[in-house]
C-alpha positions as CSV (number, residue, x, y, z in Angstrom):
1,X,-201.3,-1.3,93.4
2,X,-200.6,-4.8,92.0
3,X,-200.3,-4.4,87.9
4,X,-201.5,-8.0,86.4
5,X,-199.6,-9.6,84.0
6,X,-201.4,-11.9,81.4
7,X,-199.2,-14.2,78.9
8,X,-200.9,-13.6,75.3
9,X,-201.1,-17.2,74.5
10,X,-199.8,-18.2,70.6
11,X,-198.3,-20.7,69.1
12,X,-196.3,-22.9,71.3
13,X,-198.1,-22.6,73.9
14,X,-196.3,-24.7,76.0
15,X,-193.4,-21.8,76.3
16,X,-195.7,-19.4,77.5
17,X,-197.3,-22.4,80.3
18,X,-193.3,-23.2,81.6
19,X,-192.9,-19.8,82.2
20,X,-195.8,-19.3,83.8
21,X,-195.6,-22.4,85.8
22,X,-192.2,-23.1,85.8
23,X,-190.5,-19.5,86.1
24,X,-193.4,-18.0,88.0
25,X,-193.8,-15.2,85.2
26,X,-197.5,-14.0,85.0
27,X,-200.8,-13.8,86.5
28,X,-202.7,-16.5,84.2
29,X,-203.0,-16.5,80.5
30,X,-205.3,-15.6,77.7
31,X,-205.9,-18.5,75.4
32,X,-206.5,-18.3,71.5
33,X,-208.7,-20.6,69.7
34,X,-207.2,-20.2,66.9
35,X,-203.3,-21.4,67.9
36,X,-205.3,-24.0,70.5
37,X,-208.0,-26.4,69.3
38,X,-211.0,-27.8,71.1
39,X,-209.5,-30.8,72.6
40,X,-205.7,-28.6,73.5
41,X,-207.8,-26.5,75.6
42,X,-210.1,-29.1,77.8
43,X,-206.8,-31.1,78.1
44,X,-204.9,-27.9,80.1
45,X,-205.3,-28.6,83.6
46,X,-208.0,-26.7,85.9
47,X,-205.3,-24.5,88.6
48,X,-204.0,-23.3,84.9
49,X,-207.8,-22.2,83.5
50,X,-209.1,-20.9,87.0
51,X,-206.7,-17.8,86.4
52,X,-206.9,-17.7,82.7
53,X,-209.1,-16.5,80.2
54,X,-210.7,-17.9,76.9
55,X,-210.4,-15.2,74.1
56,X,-213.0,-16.7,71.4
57,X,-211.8,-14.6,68.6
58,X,-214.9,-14.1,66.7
59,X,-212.9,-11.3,64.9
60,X,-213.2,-12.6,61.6
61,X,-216.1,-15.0,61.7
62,X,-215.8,-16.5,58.4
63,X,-212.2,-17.2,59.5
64,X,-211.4,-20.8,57.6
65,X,-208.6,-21.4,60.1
66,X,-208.8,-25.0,61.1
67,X,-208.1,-24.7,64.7
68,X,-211.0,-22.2,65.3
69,X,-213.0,-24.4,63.4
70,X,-213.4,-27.3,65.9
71,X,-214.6,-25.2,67.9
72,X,-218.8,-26.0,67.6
73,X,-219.8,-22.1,68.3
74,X,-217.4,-20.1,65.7
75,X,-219.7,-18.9,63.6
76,X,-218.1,-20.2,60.2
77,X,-218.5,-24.0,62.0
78,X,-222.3,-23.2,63.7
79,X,-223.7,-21.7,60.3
80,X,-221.5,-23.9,57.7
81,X,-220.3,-20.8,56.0
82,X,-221.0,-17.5,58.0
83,X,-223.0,-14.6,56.1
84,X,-224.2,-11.5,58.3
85,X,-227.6,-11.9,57.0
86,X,-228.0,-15.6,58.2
87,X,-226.2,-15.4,61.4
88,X,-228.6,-13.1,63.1
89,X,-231.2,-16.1,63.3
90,X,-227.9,-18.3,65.2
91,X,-226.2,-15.7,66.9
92,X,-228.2,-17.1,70.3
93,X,-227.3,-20.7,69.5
94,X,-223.4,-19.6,69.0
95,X,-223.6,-17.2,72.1
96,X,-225.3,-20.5,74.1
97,X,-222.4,-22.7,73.5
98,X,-219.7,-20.8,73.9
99,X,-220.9,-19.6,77.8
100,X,-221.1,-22.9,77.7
101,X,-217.6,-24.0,76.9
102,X,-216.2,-21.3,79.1
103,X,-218.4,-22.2,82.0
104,X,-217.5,-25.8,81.7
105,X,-214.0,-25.5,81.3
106,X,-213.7,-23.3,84.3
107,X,-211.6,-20.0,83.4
108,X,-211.8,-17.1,85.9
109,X,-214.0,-15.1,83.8
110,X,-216.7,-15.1,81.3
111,X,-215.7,-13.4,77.4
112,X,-217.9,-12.3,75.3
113,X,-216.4,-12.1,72.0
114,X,-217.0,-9.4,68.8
115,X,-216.0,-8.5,65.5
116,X,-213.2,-6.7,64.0
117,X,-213.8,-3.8,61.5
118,X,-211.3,-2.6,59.9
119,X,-212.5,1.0,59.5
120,X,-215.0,3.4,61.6
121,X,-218.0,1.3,60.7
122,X,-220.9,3.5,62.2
123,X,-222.7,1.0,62.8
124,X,-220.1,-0.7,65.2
125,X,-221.9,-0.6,68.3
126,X,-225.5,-1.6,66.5
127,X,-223.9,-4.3,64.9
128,X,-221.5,-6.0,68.2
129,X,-224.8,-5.7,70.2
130,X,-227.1,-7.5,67.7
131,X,-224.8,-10.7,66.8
132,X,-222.9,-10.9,70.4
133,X,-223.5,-8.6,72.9
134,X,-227.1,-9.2,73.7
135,X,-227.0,-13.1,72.4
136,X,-224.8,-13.5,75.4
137,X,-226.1,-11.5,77.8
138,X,-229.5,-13.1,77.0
139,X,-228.3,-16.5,77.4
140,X,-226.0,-15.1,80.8
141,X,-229.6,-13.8,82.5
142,X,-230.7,-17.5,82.2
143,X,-226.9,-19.1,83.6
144,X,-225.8,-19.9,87.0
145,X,-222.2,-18.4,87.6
146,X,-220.0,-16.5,89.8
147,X,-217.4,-15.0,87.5
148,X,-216.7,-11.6,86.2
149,X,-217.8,-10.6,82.4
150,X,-215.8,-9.5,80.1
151,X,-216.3,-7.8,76.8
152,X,-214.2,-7.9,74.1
153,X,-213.9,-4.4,71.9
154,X,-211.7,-4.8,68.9
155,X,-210.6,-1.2,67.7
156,X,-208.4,0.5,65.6
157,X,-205.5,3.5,66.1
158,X,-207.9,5.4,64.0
159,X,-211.4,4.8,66.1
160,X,-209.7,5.4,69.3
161,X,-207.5,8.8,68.0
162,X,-210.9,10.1,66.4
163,X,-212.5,11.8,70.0
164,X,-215.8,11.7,68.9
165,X,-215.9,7.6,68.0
166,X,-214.0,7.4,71.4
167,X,-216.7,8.5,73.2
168,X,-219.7,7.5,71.3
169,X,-217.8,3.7,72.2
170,X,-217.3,4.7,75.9
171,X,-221.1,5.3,76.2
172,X,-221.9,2.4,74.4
173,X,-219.7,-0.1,77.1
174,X,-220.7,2.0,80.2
175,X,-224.7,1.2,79.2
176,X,-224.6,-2.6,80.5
177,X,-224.1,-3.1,83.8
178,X,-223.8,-6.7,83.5
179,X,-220.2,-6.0,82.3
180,X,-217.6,-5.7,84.8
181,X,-214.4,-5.4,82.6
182,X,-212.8,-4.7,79.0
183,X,-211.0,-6.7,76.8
184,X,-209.5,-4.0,74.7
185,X,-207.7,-5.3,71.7
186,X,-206.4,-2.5,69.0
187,X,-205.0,-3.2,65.4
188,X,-202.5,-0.2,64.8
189,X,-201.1,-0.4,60.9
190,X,-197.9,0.6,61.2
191,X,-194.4,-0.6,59.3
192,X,-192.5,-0.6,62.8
193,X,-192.7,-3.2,65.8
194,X,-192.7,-0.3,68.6
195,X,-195.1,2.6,68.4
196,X,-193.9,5.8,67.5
197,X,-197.1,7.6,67.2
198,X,-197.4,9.4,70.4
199,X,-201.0,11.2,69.2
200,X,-201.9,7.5,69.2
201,X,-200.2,6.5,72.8
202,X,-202.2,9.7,74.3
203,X,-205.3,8.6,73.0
204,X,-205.3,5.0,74.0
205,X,-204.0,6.0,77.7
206,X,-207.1,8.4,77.8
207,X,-209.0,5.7,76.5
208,X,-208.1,3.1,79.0
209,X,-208.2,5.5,81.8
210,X,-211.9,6.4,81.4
211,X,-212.9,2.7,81.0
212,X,-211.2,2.9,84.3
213,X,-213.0,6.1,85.6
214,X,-216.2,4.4,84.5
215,X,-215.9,1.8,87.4
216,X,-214.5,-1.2,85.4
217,X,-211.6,-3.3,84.8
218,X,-209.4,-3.4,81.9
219,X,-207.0,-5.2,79.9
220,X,-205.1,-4.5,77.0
221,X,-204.4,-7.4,75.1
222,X,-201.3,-7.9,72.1
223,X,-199.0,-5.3,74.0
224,X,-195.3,-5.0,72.8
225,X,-193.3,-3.0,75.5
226,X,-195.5,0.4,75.3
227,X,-197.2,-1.4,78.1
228,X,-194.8,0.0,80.7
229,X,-196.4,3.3,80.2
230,X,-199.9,1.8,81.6
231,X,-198.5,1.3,84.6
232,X,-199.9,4.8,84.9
233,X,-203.0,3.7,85.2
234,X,-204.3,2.1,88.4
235,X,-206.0,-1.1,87.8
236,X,-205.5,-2.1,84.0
237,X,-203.7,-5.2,83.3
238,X,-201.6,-5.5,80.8
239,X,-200.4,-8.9,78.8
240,X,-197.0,-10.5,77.2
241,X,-196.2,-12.5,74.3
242,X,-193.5,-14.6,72.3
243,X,-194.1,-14.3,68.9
244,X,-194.8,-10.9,67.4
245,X,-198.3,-11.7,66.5
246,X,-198.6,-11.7,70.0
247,X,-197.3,-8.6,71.0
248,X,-199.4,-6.6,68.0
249,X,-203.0,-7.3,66.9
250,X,-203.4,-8.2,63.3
251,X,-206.3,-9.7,61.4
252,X,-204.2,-11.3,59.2
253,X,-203.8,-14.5,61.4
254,X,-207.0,-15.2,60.9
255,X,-206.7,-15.6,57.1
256,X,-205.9,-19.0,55.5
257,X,-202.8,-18.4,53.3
258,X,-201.0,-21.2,51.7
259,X,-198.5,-18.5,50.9
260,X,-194.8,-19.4,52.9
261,X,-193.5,-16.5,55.2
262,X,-190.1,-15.9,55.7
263,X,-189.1,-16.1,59.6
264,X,-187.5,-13.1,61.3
265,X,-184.1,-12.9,62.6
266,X,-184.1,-13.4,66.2
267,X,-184.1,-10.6,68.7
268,X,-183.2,-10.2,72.4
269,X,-185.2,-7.9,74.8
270,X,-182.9,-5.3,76.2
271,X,-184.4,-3.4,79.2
272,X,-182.5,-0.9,79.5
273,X,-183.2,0.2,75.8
274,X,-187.1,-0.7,76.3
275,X,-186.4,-2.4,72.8
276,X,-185.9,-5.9,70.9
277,X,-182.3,-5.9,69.4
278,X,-181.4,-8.0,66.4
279,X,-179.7,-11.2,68.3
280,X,-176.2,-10.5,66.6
281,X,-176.2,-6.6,67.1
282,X,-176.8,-7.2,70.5
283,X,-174.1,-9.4,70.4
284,X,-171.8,-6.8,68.8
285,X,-172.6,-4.0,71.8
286,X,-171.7,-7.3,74.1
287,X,-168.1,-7.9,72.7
288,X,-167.3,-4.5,71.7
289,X,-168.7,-2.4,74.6
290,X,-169.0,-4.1,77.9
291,X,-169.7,-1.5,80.1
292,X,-172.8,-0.1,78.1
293,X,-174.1,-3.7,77.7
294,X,-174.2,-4.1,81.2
295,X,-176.6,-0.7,81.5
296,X,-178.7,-2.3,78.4
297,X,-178.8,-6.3,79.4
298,X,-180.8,-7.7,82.7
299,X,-178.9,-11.1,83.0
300,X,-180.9,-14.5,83.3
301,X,-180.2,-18.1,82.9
302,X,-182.2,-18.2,79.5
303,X,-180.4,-14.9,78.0
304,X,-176.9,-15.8,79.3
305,X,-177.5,-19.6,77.9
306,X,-178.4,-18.0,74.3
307,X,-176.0,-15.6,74.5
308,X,-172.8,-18.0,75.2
309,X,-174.3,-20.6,72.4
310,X,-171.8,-20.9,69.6
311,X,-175.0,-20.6,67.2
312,X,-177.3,-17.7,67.0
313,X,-180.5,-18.7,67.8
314,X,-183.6,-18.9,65.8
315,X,-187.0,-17.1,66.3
316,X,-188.8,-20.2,66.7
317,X,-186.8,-21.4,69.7
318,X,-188.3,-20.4,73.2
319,X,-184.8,-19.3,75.1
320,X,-185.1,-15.6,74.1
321,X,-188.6,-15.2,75.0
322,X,-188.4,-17.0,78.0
323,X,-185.7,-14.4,78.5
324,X,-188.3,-11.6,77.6
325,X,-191.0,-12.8,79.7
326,X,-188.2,-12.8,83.0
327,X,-187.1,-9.5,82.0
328,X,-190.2,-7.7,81.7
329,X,-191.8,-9.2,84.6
330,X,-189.4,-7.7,86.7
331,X,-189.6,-4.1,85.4
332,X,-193.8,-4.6,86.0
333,X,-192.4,-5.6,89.3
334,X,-190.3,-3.1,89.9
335,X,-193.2,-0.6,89.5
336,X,-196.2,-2.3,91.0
337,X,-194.9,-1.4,94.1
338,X,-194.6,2.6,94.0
339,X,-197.0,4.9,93.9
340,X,-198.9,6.0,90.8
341,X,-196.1,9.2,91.3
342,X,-193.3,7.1,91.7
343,X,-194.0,5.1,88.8
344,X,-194.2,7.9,86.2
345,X,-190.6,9.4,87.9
346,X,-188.9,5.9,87.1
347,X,-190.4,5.6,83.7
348,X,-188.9,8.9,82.9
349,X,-185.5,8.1,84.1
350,X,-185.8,4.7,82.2
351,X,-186.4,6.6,79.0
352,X,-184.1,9.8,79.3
353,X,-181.7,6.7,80.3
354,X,-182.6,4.5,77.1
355,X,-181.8,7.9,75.1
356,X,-178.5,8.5,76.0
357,X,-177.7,5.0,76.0
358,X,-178.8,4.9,72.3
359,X,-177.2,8.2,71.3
360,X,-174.0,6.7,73.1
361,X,-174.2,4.0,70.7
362,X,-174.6,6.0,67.4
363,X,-171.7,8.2,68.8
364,X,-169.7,4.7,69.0
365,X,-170.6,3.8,64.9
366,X,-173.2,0.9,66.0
367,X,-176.2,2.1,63.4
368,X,-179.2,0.2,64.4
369,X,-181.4,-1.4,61.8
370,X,-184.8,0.3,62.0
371,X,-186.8,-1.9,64.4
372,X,-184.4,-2.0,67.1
373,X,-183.2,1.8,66.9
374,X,-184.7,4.2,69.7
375,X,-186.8,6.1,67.5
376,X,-190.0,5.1,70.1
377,X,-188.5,6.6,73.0
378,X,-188.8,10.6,73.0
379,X,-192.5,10.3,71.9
380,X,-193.0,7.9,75.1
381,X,-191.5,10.4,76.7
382,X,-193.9,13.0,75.5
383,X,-196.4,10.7,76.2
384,X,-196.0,10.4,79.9
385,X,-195.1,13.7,80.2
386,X,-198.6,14.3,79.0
387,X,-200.5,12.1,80.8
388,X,-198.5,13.1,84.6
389,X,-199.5,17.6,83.6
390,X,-203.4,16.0,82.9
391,X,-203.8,13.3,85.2
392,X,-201.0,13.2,88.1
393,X,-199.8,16.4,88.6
């Protein structure tokens, strides 16, 4: 079964379009009001929005971010300074115009947007249903279309580890039949870029699998490279970025901050580690160790290019993720075409492989900072492990 592949559009959009267009990486994309303004968005042409999706990232609805902003139904622009109390008398206005920007514009699919809380708010599913989910669905039983709905359902690690909120969310989605699919978006606070949490990665892979079992479609959206292991479950699509604040939800984007951030060092996606590397360690295991950098490093015009440049490249050039998006498209590709079986067997070679390889490499003195060390891939292991003695086997 084919495994979709969405690009999680940031900033610079225009990398994640030339791949897509140009490189032939991806299904479609999932656009973000608040890296694209109104007028970026009606100017992208129509083959590009029939097989993409519009997030509208009503997540923080006060959010003073300019970009989201020119956008006439964000709540901060419809009620000229949000305030739960108020926007329960515009919520049908908001929900009016933004069906009617996505209709208009033409994307594959209908998304009906919701708020992020940060903790296990019990009134979470009271609250999404009052100020979007039955504003749209109201204005939707009065709309002419033909496109699937989706509903977006921003959680936390902590809401989807705790069983009972789990569920009491499940029932909550499976109730409206108008839906036909999930836009599952989860902020996990955590100091590393991969997911070491494997109590976590259970729960979200039960999670998505009885979204799944319930009869509708799924994607995760902000995925790092944990989204190999939901290749285990038939029928979720998973999505790609560039930047990290692509690859991991966080409400701080949608804070104004005039305070200056300090760019990362740039990193190169190693598929056979299932990791980012920082650019010059990689390039130490390159020089030093040729024949376990050829295990480690899928070769491709844009990684080869960076790789011979006298300079080491910066995060905010697009020749490593262009690299990425090549290099992870073809492992999705790799297993799209097995069985659901087949797909767990070469996920466990891949990570018993990616251990050795990166005990190989402490034996040979190369001490990886933090991020890029392997310290994700036993618990993935565990992980699947789990999920083939409950689900598959």
């Amino acid at each position: 079964m084919k495994i979709p592949l969405y690009h999680q559009v940031g900033h610079n959009s225009n990398w994640n379009l030339e791949s897509y267009q140009d490189d032939g990486c991806g299904d479609g994309l999932i656009f973000s009001p608040v890296h694209q303004n109104y007028e970026s968005i009606k100017r992208l042409p129509a083959h590009i929005k029939s097989c993409s999706l519009f997030d509208p990232q009503y997540y923080l609805p006060n959010s003073q971010k300019a970009k989201l902003n020119s956008y006439d139904f964000f709540p901060e622009t419809l009620s000229g300074g949000f305030s739960t109390i108020e926007f329960g008398g515009l919520a049908r206005e908001s929900a009016k115009r933004c069906l009617a920007f996505q209709l208009e514009q033409g994307f594959s699919g209908i998304v009906i947007p919701a708020r992020h809380f940060n903790e296990m708010n019990p009134d979470y599913t009271t609250d999404q249903t009052k100020y979007t989910v039955e504003p749209f669905l109201q204005e939707l039983s009065t709309a002419s279309y033909n496109k699937p709905i989706w509903l977006t359902l921003p959680l936390t690690s902590a809401m989807i580890i705790h069983e009972g909120y789990r569920t009491q969310i499940l029932n909550w989605v499976t109730s409206y039949p108008e839906i036909n699919g999930v836009y599952v978006i989860i902020e996990d606070d955590r100091d590393t870029k991969q997911i070491k949490n494997d109590r976590y990665l259970n729960a979200q892979l039960e999670f998505l699998t009885e979204l799944r079992l319930a009869d509708l479609n799924v994607i995760l959206g902000h995925c790092n490279t944990e989204a190999l292991l939901l290749s285990l479950i038939d029928g979720c699509s998973i999505t790609f970025g560039s930047f990290e604040n692509t690859r991991m939800f966080s409400i701080d984007k949608f804070v104004s901050s005039l305070e200056e951030r300090r760019g990362p060092r740039a990193r190169i996606y190693l598929s056979g580690l299932l990791n980012w590397l920082q650019f010059a360690q990689a390039g130490g295991i390159k020089n030093e160790l040729p024949e376990l950098w050829k295990k480690i490093y899928t070769p491709n015009d844009y990684g080869d290019k960076a790789l011979a440049s006298p300079t080491e490249p910066t995060f905010n050039q697009p020749t490593l993720y262009k690299h990425f998006f090549l290099c992870f498209q073809h492992q999705i590709k790799q297993l799209e075409i097995l069985t659901t079986i087949d797909r767990y067997n070469l996920l466990r070679k891949w990570l018993n492989e990616a251990i050795q390889i990166d005990e190989e490499l402490q034996k040979k003195h190369f001490d990886i900072e933090r991020h890029g060390k392997g310290d994700h891939l036993q618990p993935w292991l565990d992980v699947i492990n789990r999920y083939y003695r409950k689900y598959l086997g």
